[in-house]
DOZAMAR-508654 format. One record per residue (C-alpha): x, y, z; residue in one letter. Coordinates in steps of 0.001 Angstrom, whole numbers, plus 500000, padded with zeros to 6 digits. Example, Ala and Ser with C-alpha at 12.3 -4.5 7.8 and 13.67 -1.06 7.14 Angstrom:
512300495500507800A 513670498940507140S 
***
This chain:
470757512677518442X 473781512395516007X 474997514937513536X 476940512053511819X 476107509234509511X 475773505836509965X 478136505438506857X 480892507338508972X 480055505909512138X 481026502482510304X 484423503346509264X 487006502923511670X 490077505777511843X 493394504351509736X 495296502314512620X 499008503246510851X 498294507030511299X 496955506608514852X 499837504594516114X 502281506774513874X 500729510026515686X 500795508282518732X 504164507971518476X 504976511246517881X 503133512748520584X 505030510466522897X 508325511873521356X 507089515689521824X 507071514721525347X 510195513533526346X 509641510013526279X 512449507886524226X 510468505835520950X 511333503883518096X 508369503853515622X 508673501033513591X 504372502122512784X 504881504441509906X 505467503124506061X 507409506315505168X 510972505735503552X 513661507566505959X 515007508591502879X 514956511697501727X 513764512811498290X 516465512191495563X 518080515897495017X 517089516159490858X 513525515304491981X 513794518419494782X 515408520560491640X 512781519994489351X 510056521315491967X 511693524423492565X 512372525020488799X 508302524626488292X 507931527490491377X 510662529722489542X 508713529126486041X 505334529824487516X 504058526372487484X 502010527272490421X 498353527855489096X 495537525041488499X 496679522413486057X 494018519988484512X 491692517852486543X 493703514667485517X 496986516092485248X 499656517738483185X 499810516430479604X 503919516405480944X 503286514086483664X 500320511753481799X 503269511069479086X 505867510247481563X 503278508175483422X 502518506520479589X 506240506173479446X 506584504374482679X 503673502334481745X 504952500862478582X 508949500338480039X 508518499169483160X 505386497071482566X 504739496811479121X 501133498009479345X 500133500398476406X 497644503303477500X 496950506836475792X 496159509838477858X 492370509237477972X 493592506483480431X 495463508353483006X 493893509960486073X 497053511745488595X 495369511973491739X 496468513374495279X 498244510205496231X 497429506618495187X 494946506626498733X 493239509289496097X 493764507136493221X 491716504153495196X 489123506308496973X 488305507682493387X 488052504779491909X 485924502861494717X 483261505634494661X 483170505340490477X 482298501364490299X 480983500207493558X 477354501007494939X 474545499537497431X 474378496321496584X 477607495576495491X 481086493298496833X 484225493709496878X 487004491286497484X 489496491919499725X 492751489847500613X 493747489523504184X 495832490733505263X 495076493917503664X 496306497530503486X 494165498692506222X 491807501532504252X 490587498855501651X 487749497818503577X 486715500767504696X 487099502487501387X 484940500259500318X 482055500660502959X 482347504558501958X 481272503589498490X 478132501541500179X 479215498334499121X 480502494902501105X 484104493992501500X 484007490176501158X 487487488831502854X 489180486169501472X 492053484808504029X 494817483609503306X 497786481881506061X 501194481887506803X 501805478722506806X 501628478725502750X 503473481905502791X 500290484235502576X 499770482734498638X 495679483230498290X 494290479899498049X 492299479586494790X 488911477890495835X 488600480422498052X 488692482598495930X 485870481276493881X 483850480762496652X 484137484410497444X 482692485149494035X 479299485753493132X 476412487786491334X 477393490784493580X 481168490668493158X 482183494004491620X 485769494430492380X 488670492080493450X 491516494320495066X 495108493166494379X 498486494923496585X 501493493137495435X 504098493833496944X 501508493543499865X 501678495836502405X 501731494102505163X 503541491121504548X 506266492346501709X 504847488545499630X 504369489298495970X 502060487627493388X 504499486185490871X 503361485900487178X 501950482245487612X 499851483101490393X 498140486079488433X 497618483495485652X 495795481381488413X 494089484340489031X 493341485243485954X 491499481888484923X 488970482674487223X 488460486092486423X 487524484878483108X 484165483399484527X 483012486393485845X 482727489733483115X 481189491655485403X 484076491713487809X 486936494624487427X 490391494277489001X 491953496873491109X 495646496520490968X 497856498148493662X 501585498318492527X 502682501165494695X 505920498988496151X 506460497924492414X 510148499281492441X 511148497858496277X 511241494814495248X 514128492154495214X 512698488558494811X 514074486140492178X 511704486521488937X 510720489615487744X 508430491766489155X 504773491649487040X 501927493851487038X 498355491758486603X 497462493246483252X 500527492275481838X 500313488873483133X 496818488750482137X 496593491084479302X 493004489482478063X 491541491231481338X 493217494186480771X 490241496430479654X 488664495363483100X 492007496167485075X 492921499471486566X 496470499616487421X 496959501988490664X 500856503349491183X 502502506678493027X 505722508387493714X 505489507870497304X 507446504628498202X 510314504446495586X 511083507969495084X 510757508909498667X 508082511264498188X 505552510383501238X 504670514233501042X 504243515416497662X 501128513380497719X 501235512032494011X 499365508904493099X 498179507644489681X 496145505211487687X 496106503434484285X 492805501710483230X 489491501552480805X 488862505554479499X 485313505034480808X 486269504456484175X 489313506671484291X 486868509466482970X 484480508934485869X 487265508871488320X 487682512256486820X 484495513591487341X 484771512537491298X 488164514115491485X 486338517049489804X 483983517505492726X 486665517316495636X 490421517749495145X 490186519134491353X 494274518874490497X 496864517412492560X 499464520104493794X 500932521780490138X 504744521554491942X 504107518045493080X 503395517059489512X 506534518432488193X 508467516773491053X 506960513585490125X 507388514096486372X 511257514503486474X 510926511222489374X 509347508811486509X 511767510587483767X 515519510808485537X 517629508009486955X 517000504938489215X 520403505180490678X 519040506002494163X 516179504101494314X 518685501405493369X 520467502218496611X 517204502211499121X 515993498879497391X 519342497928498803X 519329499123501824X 515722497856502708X 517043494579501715X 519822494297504055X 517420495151506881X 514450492980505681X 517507490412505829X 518539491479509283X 514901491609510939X 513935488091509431X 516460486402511252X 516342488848514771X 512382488196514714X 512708484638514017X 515046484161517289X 512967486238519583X 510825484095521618X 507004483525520470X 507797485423517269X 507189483375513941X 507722485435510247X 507969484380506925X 509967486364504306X 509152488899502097X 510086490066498612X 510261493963498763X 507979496560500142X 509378497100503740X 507376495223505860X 507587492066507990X 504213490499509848X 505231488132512241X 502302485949513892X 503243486904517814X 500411484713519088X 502597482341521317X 504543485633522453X 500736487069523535X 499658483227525377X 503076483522527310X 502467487610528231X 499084486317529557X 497444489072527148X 494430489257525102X 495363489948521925X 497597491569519151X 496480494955520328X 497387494525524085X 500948493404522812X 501255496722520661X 500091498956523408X 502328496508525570X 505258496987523501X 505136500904523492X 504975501204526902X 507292498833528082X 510035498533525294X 509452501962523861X 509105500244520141X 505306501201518185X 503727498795515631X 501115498225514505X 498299495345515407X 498033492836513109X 494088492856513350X 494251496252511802X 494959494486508356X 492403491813508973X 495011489207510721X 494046488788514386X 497637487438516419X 500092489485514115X 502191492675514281X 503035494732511423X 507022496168511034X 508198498543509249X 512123498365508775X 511871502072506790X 513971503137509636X 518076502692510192X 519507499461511080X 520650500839514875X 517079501582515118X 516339498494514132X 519081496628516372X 517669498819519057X 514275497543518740X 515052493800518942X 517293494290522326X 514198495851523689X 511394493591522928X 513351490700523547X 513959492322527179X 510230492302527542X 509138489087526480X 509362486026528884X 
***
């Protein structure tokens, strides 16, 4: 007889933290790894952002704060908001949660139920899905290829649709593949969305700043600003600011739903960390100067890994346009290893090259690898020379 439920026995634990842990463990024991698993900047935190936390401890920042945040951090995250994506919100529409994981697992349990669907776009961040099960409702996974750059394919995105459809989830830049929608595509988007009131819109910006394609980046509500009372736009510190740690996510969207969000956050977490908040605060407020400089940096290696991945035998990747990810399709590398599948080759790769990432079926794409070049470049060049060793 079980103690557990059959709602936890269904969810499956996050792949990136198991490998990532794996990793480590291997490390703690002597044994030489590059993890190229984790999607933690190997920056560190920018040095005003570190002042600003310590300030709050000296000032006594450190009791309970309100569920949904400071009223310092709400307007900075208004601020941000209106400058970065021209979206106009009051503080009735801003929930700061423990992370944007927070934001989405707060959010989830607020809107879906038994009964309900959710779309989700492979390849995925890997805790949609199961967020989603948590809730008690149905990811529905829409699939999109390669071969046309990983753009979702619009008819199959209708066809996804129907009566039950609750939520459509939308990661751009995605996370795995670094693509990101451009403002066309959201209009595509968009069009459809029309046909369907019912349906609300769960936008994922967290790698909004790491990004370096040609046009500019655009959230969906400001592409499609006729859908934005059903959109909730989901953002953090985590990525851009190098802040993995402080644990600061946040969310812009519809007062009603922002106010339930509340009322889960209420029963759980309460306030993210008082310190944290400040840390994040002074983040949105102060200069860009060195996220400038990582944006740059991941550029130069997304650059660098492209072209090593694209040379390595039975490796095939497309580019991206920021995060810092790459998710090349390794099935011919797998067919010529004489191994099953994407997770053979990972467990393959750690023990014989040393080098962790993570399977590609862990974000819904069966014959794929995710990379993550948050890491130096001679770890990087390091890598290659010892997968391609290991491939025939």
């Amino acid at each position: 007889m079980t103690r557990l439920t059959k709602r936890i026995e269904s969810v499956k634990p996050s792949a990136t933290i198991t490998i990532s842990a794996k990793a480590m463990e291997l490390r703690a024991k002597g044994v030489d790894v590059i993890s190229l698993s984790q999607g933690e900047p190997d920056f560190d935190t920018p040095n005003h952002i570190k002042e600003a936390a310590v300030q709050a401890i000296k000032d006594g920042k450190t009791k309970y704060t309100p569920v949904d945040g400071t009223p310092e951090i709400k307007e900075a995250i208004i601020k941000k908001f209106k400058r970065d994506n021209n979206l106009e919100y009051k503080a009735e529409n801003i929930l700061v949660s423990t992370g944007a994981k927070h934001t989405l697992f707060n959010l989830f349990q607020s809107v879906l139920e038994e009964g309900n669907e959710a779309i989700v776009i492979s390849p995925y961040w890997v805790s949609y899905p199961d967020m989603v099960i948590l809730a008690g409702a149905k990811p529905i996974v829409v699939n999109t290829l390669q071969k046309n750059n990983f753009d979702l394919d619009l008819d199959h995105l209708r066809q996804a649709l129907t009566d039950n459809t609750r939520l459509i989830i939308l990661n751009s830049p995605s996370n795995p593949t670094g693509v990101t929608f451009t403002k066309e595509q959201y209009h595509g988007i968009g069009s459809i969305l029309k046909d369907y009131p019912k349906v609300l819109i769960a936008t994922d910006d967290m790698y909004e700043h790491i990004f370096w394609g040609n046009h500019k980046f655009c959230s969906f509500a400001e592409a499609c600003p006729d859908l934005f009372e059903r959109t909730i736009t989901i953002n953090g510190v985590s990525k851009a600011y190098a802040m993995t740690g402080w644990r600061i996510g946040y969310c812009g969207g519809p007062a009603d739903i922002v106010k339930a969000m509340k009322k889960i956050q209420g029963q759980n977490t309460s306030n993210a960390s008082s310190i944290s908040q400040a840390a994040a605060t002074a983040a949105l407020n102060g200069s860009h100067n060195e996220v400038i400089e990582m944006v740059k940096a991941y550029e130069d290696r997304h650059q660098y890994l492209c072209e090593a991945l694209n040379n390595l035998d039975g490796f095939k990747v497309v580019p991206g346009t920021g995060a810092f990810y790459l998710f090349p399709d390794v099935s011919q590398a797998i067919k010529a290893l004489g191994i099953k599948n994407d997770l053979e080759f990972s467990e393959y790769l750690l023990e014989k090259a040393g080098v962790a990432v993570v399977p590609g079926t862990a974000f819904g794409a069966e014959g794929f690898i995710r990379i993550s070049y948050a890491t130096s470049m001679s770890a990087l060049e390091q890598s290659i020379s010892r997968i391609k060793k290991v491939l025939r």
